[in-house]
C-alpha positions as CSV (number, residue, x, y, z in Angstrom):
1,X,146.6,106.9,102.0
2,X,145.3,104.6,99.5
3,X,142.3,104.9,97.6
4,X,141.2,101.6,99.3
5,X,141.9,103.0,103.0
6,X,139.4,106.1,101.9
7,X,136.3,103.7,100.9
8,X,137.1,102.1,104.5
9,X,136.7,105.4,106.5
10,X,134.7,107.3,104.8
11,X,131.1,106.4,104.7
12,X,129.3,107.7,101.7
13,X,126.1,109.7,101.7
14,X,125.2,112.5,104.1
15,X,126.7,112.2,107.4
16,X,124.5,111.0,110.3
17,X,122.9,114.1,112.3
18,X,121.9,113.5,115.3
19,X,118.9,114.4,116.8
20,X,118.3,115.4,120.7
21,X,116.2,112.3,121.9
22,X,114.9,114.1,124.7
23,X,113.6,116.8,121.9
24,X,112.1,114.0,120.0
25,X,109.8,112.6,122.3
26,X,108.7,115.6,123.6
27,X,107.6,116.9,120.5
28,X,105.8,113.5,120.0
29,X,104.4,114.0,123.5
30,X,102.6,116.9,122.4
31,X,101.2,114.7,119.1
32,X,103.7,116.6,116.5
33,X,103.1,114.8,113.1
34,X,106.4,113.2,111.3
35,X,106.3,115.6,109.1
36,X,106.1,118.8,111.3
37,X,109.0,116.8,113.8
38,X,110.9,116.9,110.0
39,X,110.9,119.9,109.3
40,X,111.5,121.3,112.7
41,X,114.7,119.1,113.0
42,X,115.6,119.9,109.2
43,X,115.7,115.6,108.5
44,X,113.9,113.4,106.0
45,X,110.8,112.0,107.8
46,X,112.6,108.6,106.8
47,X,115.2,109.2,109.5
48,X,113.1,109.9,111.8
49,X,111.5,106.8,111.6
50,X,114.3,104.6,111.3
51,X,116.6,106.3,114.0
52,X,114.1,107.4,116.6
53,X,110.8,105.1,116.6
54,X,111.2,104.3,120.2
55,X,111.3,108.0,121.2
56,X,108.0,109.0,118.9
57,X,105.9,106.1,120.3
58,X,106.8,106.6,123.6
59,X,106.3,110.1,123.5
60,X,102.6,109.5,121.5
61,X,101.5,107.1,124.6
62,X,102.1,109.1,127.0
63,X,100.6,112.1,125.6
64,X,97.5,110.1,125.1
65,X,97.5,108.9,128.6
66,X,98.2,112.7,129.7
67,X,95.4,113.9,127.7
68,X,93.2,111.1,129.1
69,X,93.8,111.8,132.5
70,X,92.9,115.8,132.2
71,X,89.7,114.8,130.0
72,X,88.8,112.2,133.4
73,X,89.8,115.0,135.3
74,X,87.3,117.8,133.6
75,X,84.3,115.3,133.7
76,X,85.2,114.6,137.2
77,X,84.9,118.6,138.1
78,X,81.4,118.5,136.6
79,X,81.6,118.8,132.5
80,X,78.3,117.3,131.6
81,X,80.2,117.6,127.7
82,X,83.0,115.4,128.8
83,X,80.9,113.2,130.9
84,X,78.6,112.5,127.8
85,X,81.9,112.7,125.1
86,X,83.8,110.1,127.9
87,X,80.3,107.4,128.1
88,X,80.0,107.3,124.8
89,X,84.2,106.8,123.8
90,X,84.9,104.7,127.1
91,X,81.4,103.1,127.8
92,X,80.0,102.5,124.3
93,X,77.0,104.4,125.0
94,X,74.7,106.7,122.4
95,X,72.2,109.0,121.9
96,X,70.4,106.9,120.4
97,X,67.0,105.2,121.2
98,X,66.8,101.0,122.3
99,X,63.3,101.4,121.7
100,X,60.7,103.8,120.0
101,X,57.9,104.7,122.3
102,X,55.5,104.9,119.2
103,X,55.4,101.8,117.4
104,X,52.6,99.8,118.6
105,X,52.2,96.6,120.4
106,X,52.3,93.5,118.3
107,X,48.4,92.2,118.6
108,X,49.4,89.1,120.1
109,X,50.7,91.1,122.7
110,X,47.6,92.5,123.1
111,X,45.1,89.5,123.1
Protein backbone atom coordinates (compact mmCIF):
# COMPACT_ATOMS: atom_id res chain seq x y z
CA UNK A 1 0.00 0.00 0.00
CA UNK A 2 1.22 3.26 -0.91
CA UNK A 3 1.67 6.11 1.25
CA UNK A 4 -0.99 7.93 -0.91
CA UNK A 5 -3.66 4.94 -0.52
CA UNK A 6 -3.07 5.46 3.54
CA UNK A 7 -3.93 9.40 3.49
CA UNK A 8 -7.17 8.13 1.50
CA UNK A 9 -8.43 5.67 4.15
CA UNK A 10 -7.37 6.74 7.09
CA UNK A 11 -8.92 9.78 8.39
CA UNK A 12 -6.72 11.72 10.77
CA UNK A 13 -7.65 12.75 14.28
CA UNK A 14 -9.57 10.75 16.81
CA UNK A 15 -11.91 8.37 15.44
CA UNK A 16 -15.62 9.29 15.51
CA UNK A 17 -17.42 7.76 18.77
CA UNK A 18 -20.63 7.45 18.65
CA UNK A 19 -23.02 8.29 20.99
CA UNK A 20 -26.54 6.36 21.80
CA UNK A 21 -29.08 9.08 20.48
CA UNK A 22 -31.74 7.66 22.41
CA UNK A 23 -29.26 8.36 25.64
CA UNK A 24 -28.74 11.85 24.34
CA UNK A 25 -32.01 13.16 24.39
CA UNK A 26 -33.06 11.62 27.36
CA UNK A 27 -30.49 13.09 29.26
CA UNK A 28 -31.51 16.53 27.68
CA UNK A 29 -35.06 15.63 28.63
CA UNK A 30 -34.20 15.75 32.13
CA UNK A 31 -32.35 19.41 31.41
CA UNK A 32 -28.59 17.79 31.69
CA UNK A 33 -26.23 20.75 30.95
CA UNK A 34 -23.57 20.17 27.84
CA UNK A 35 -21.21 19.92 30.04
CA UNK A 36 -22.58 17.28 32.53
CA UNK A 37 -23.93 15.24 29.01
CA UNK A 38 -19.84 15.56 28.32
CA UNK A 39 -18.60 14.20 30.82
CA UNK A 40 -21.06 11.47 31.21
CA UNK A 41 -20.41 10.36 27.53
CA UNK A 42 -16.56 11.04 27.98
CA UNK A 43 -16.73 13.63 24.59
CA UNK A 44 -15.71 17.31 24.10
CA UNK A 45 -18.91 19.34 24.63
CA UNK A 46 -18.01 20.46 20.90
CA UNK A 47 -19.19 17.08 19.64
CA UNK A 48 -21.97 17.13 21.20
CA UNK A 49 -23.05 20.11 19.71
CA UNK A 50 -22.14 19.50 16.29
CA UNK A 51 -23.19 15.72 16.10
CA UNK A 52 -26.30 15.65 18.14
CA UNK A 53 -28.13 19.21 18.25
CA UNK A 54 -31.34 17.73 17.07
CA UNK A 55 -31.40 15.15 19.90
CA UNK A 56 -30.51 17.96 22.88
CA UNK A 57 -33.20 20.44 21.62
CA UNK A 58 -35.70 17.98 21.17
CA UNK A 59 -35.11 16.46 24.37
CA UNK A 60 -34.96 20.22 26.19
CA UNK A 61 -38.65 20.96 24.63
CA UNK A 62 -40.09 18.32 25.70
CA UNK A 63 -38.88 18.34 29.15
CA UNK A 64 -40.16 21.82 29.34
CA UNK A 65 -43.46 20.91 28.11
CA UNK A 66 -43.41 17.77 30.65
CA UNK A 67 -42.52 20.04 33.48
CA UNK A 68 -45.23 22.44 32.34
CA UNK A 69 -47.90 20.06 32.31
CA UNK A 70 -47.11 18.66 36.07
CA UNK A 71 -46.77 22.43 37.36
CA UNK A 72 -50.71 22.97 35.46
CA UNK A 73 -51.37 19.81 36.93
CA UNK A 74 -50.28 20.75 40.83
CA UNK A 75 -52.11 24.20 40.55
CA UNK A 76 -55.06 22.38 39.15
CA UNK A 77 -55.15 19.96 42.49
CA UNK A 78 -55.28 23.16 44.63
CA UNK A 79 -51.49 24.67 45.11
CA UNK A 80 -52.31 28.19 45.90
CA UNK A 81 -48.00 28.47 45.38
CA UNK A 82 -48.32 27.27 41.84
CA UNK A 83 -51.54 29.02 41.17
CA UNK A 84 -49.82 32.38 42.17
CA UNK A 85 -46.03 31.22 40.66
CA UNK A 86 -48.33 30.09 37.21
CA UNK A 87 -50.46 33.90 37.05
CA UNK A 88 -47.64 35.71 37.41
CA UNK A 89 -45.16 33.52 34.63
CA UNK A 90 -48.21 32.70 32.33
CA UNK A 91 -50.68 35.72 32.99
CA UNK A 92 -48.21 38.63 33.67
CA UNK A 93 -49.72 39.26 36.88
CA UNK A 94 -47.84 40.80 40.28
CA UNK A 95 -48.01 41.44 43.67
CA UNK A 96 -47.81 44.64 43.17
CA UNK A 97 -50.31 47.49 43.70
CA UNK A 98 -52.20 49.46 40.38
CA UNK A 99 -53.03 52.03 42.87
CA UNK A 100 -52.09 53.27 46.37
CA UNK A 101 -55.12 53.63 48.57
CA UNK A 102 -53.36 56.58 50.40
CA UNK A 103 -52.42 59.22 48.10
CA UNK A 104 -55.10 61.76 48.07
CA UNK A 105 -57.44 63.00 45.57
CA UNK A 106 -56.27 65.60 43.21
CA UNK A 107 -58.34 68.85 44.45
CA UNK A 108 -59.93 69.21 41.24
CA UNK A 109 -61.26 66.11 41.87
CA UNK A 110 -62.57 67.25 44.80
CA UNK A 111 -64.24 70.70 43.87
Amino acid sequence: MSNQEKDTTNSKGRPKKELDKEQVYKLALMHCNMQEMSDFFGVDVKTLRVNYSQEILKGKAEGKIRLRKKQFQVAENGNCSMLIWLGKQVLGQSDQQTGDDNTPLPLSDIL
